[in-house]
Rosetta silent file (secondary structure, phi, psi, omega in degrees, C-alpha in Angstrom):
SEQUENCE: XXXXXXXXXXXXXXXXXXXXXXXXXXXXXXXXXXXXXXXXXXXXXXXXXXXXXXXXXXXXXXXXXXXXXXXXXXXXXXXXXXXXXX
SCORE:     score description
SCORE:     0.000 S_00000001
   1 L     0.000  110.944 -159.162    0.000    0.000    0.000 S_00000001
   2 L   -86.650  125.649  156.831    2.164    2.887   -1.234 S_00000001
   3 E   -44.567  140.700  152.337    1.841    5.722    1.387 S_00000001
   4 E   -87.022  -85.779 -155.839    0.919    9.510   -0.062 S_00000001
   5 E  -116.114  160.035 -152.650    0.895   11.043    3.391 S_00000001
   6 E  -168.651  122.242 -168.997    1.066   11.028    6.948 S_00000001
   7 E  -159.354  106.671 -167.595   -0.113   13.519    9.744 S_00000001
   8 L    78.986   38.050 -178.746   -1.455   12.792   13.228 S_00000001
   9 L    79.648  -14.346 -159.743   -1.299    9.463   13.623 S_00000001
  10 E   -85.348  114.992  168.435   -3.217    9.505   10.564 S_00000001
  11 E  -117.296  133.617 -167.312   -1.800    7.509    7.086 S_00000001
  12 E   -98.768  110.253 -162.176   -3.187    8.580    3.897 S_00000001
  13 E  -110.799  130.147  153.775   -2.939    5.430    1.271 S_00000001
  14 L  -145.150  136.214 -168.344   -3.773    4.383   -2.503 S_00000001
  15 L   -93.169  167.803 -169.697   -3.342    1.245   -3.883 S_00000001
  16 L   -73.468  137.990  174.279   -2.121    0.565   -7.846 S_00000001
  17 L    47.330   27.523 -157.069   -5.058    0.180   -9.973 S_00000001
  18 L   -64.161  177.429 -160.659   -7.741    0.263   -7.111 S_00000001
  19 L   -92.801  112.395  172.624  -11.478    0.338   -8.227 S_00000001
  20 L   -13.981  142.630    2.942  -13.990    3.327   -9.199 S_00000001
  21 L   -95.303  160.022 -169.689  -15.069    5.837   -8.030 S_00000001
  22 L   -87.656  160.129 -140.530  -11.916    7.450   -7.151 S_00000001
  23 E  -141.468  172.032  150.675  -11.010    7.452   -3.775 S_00000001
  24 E  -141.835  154.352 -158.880   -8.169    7.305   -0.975 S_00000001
  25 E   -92.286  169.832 -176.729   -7.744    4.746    1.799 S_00000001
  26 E  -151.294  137.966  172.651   -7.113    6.962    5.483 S_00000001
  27 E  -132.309  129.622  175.085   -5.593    4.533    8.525 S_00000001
  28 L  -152.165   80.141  151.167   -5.874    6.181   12.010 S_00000001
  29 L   108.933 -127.881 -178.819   -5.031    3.359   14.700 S_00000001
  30 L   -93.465   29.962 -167.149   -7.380    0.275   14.395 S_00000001
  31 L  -110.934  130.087  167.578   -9.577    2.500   12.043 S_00000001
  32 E  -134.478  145.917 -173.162   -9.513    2.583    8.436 S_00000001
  33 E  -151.824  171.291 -151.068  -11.900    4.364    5.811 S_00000001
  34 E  -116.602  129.595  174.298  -12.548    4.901    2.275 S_00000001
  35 E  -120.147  144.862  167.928  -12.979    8.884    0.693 S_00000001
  36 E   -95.740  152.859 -177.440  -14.240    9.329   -2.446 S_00000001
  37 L   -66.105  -79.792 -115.765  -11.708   12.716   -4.221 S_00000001
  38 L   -67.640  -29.028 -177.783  -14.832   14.058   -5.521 S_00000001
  39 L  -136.151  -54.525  159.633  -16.558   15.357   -2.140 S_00000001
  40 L   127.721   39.201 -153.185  -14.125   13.967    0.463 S_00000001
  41 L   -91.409  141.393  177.487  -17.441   11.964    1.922 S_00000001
  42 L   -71.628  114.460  167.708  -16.246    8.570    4.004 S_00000001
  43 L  -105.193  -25.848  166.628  -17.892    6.041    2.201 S_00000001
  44 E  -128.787  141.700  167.055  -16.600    2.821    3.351 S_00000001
  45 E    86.603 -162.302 -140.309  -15.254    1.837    6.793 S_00000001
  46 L  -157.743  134.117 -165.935  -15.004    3.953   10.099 S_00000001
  47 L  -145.231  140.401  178.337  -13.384    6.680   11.546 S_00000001
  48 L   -76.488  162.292  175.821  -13.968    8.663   15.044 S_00000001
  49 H   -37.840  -66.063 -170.482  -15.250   12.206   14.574 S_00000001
  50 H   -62.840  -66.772 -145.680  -11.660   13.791   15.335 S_00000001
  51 H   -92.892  -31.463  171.276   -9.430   12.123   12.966 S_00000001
  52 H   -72.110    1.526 -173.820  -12.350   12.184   10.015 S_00000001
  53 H   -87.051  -34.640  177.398  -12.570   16.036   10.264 S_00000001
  54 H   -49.224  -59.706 -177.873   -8.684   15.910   10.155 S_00000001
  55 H   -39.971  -58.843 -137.274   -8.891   13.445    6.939 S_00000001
  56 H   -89.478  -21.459  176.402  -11.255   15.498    5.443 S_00000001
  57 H   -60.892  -51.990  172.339   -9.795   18.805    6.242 S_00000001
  58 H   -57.309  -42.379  151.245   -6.679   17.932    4.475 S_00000001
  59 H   -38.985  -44.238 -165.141   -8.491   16.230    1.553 S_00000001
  60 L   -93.288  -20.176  171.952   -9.710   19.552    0.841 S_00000001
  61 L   -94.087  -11.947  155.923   -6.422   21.354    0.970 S_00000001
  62 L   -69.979  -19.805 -165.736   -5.352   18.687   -1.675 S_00000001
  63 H   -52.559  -21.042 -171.623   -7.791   17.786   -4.046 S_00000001
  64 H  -110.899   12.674  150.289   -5.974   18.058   -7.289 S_00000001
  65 H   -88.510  -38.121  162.421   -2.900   16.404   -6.072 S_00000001
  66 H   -47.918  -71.218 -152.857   -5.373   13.192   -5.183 S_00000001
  67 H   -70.686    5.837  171.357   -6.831   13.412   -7.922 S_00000001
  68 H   -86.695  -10.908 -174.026   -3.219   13.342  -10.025 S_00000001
  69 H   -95.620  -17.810 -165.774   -2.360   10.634   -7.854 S_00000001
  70 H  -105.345  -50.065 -166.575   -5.764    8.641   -8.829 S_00000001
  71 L   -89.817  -19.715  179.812   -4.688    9.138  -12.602 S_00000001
  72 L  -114.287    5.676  148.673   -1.345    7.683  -11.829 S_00000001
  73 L  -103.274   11.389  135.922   -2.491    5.074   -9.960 S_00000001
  74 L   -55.410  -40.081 -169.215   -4.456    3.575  -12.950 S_00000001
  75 L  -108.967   32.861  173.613   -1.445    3.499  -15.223 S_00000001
  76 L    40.633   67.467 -172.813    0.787    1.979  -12.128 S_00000001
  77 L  -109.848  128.856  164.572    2.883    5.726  -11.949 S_00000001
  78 L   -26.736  139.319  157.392    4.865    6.146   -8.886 S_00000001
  79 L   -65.056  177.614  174.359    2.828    8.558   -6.470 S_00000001
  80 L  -115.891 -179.986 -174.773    3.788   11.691   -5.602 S_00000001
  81 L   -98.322  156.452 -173.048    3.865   12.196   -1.895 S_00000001
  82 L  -104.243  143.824 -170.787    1.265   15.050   -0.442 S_00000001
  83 L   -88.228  150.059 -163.379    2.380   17.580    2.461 S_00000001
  84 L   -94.885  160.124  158.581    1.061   16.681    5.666 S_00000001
  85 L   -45.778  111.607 -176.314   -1.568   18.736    7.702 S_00000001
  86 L  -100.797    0.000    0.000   -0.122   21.469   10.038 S_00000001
């Protein structure tokens, strides 16, 4: 699972060739969840309150490097890494 990012305990993930619609994986302890780019809405898995406002806060300062990172993880392109939330 190639890393992007990493901020708060929180690691921001996307795997090579992963499945529509596009998305990024978020890991914060034993929690893990699924964002869609397109809104930053948690669509799969679970997150406490605190770390998805983080997720999503960040998501939002970001959007067009996920989604360049979402086009190069289709064609299996190295990511680029993302600056973490300060």
């Amino acid at each position: 699972m190639p890393e992007i990012c990493r901020f708060y305990g929180i690691i921001i993930y996307m795997y090579w060739t992963d499945h529509a619609p596009p998305h990024f994986h978020a890991r914060y302890g034993e929690y893990e969840g699924q964002f869609l780019i397109e809104n930053f809405a948690l669509y799969k898995g679970d997150m406490p309150s605190k770390a998805l406002a983080l997720v999503v806060e960040w998501a939002s300062q970001h959007k067009k490097e996920l989604l360049e990172n979402w086009e190069k993880s289709q064609k299996v392109i190295p990511f680029n890494k993302i600056e973490p939330l300060k």
